[in-house]
N, C-alpha and C positions, 0 to 999 in steps of 0.2 A: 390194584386191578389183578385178577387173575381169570386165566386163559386155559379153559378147557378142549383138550385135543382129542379128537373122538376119529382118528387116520383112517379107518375100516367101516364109518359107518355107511359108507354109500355101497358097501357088498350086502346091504341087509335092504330088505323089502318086507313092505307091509306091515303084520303083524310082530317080526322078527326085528325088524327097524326099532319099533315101538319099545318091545322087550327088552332089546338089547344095547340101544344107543338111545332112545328118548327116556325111560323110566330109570336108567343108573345116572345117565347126566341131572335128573330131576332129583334124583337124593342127594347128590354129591355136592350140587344146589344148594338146597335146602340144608344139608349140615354146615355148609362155610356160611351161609347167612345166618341159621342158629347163630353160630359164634362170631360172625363177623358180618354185622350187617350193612354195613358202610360202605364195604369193600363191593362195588361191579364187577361182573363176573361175565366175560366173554365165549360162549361155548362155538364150535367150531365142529360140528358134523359134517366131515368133509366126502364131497361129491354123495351131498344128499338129494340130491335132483329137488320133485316135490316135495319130500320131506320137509326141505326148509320153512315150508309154510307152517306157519304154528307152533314154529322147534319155538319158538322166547316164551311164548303161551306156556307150552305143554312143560316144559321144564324150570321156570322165574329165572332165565336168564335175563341180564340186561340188554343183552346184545349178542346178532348173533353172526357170528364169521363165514363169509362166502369164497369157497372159491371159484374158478373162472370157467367151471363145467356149467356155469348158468350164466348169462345174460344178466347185465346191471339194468336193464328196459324191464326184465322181467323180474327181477330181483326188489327192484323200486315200487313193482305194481303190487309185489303178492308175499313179501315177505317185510319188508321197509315199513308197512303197515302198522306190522304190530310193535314197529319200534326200530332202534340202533340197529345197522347193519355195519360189519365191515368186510374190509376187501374191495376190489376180488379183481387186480390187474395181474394180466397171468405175468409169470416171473420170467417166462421167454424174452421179454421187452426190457430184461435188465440184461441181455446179452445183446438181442440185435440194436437195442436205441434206434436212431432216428428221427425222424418226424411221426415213423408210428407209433414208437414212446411218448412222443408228444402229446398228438390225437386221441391215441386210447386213452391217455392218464386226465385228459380234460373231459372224453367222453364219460368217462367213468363218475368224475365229479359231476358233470351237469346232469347226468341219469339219478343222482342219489340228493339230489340239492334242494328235492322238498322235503326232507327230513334228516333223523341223525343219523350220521356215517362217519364213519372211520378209516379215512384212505388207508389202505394197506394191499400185500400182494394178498393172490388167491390163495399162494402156498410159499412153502421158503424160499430164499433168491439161494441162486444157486452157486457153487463155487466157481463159473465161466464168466457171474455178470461181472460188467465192468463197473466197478466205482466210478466213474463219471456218469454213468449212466442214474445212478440214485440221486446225483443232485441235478440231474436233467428231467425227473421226475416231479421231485420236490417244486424243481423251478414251476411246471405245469400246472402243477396241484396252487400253488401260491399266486399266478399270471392269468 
């Protein structure tokens, strides 16, 4: 599996989106599949608001990475569609835990559970989370 990281494309709009984060991830696609066709390929246009819609279309990825600037309710309705999502528990929940660690991480499963998902955060855990709090996640995700 390989995971394409696209950090800056939610500073692009419209036309500039297109050009600049949807048409390079679409070659760069398209040449690991030439040579690797086997291999799924996660692309990851982060805080791409609407964009998200149609980035797995627009580009043959298999799946495509959300972070936690969108809604899994709206995530599920308008991008889940065209296939694999993953994400999108913001990484905040691996410092504070609790029961809203809890809640969110089941929210998030039950939002994406008519289709393919791939629990994951919306962005990297940060150097503050607490390791108990990852298998307090896990547990959720599994319970």
């Amino acid at each position: 599996m390989v995971k394409l990281f696209d950090s800056w494309a939610g500073s692009l709009k419209g036309d500039a989106f297109a050009r600049y984060a949807t048409a390079p991830t679409a070659r760069i696609i398209a040449a690991l599949k030439a040579k690797y066709p086997d291999v799924p390929v996660i692309a990851f246009p982060r805080e791409a608001g609407d964009a998200y819609v149609g980035f797995a279309r627009a580009t043959g990825a298999d799946c495509v990475a959300l972070d936690n600037s969108v809604s899994a309710d709206w995530a599920a309705a308008n991008v889940q569609i065209d296939g694999c999502v993953q994400g999108n528990l913001a990484p905040s929940y691996m410092v504070s835990g609790g029961p809203e660690l809890v809640s969110e991480t089941r929210r998030i499963v039950k939002a994406f559970s008519k289709g393919p998902h791939i629990f994951n955060l919306g962005h990297g855990i940060t150097p503050d989370a607490d390791p108990d709090n990852v298998q307090r996640m896990i547990d959720a995700i599994r319970g």
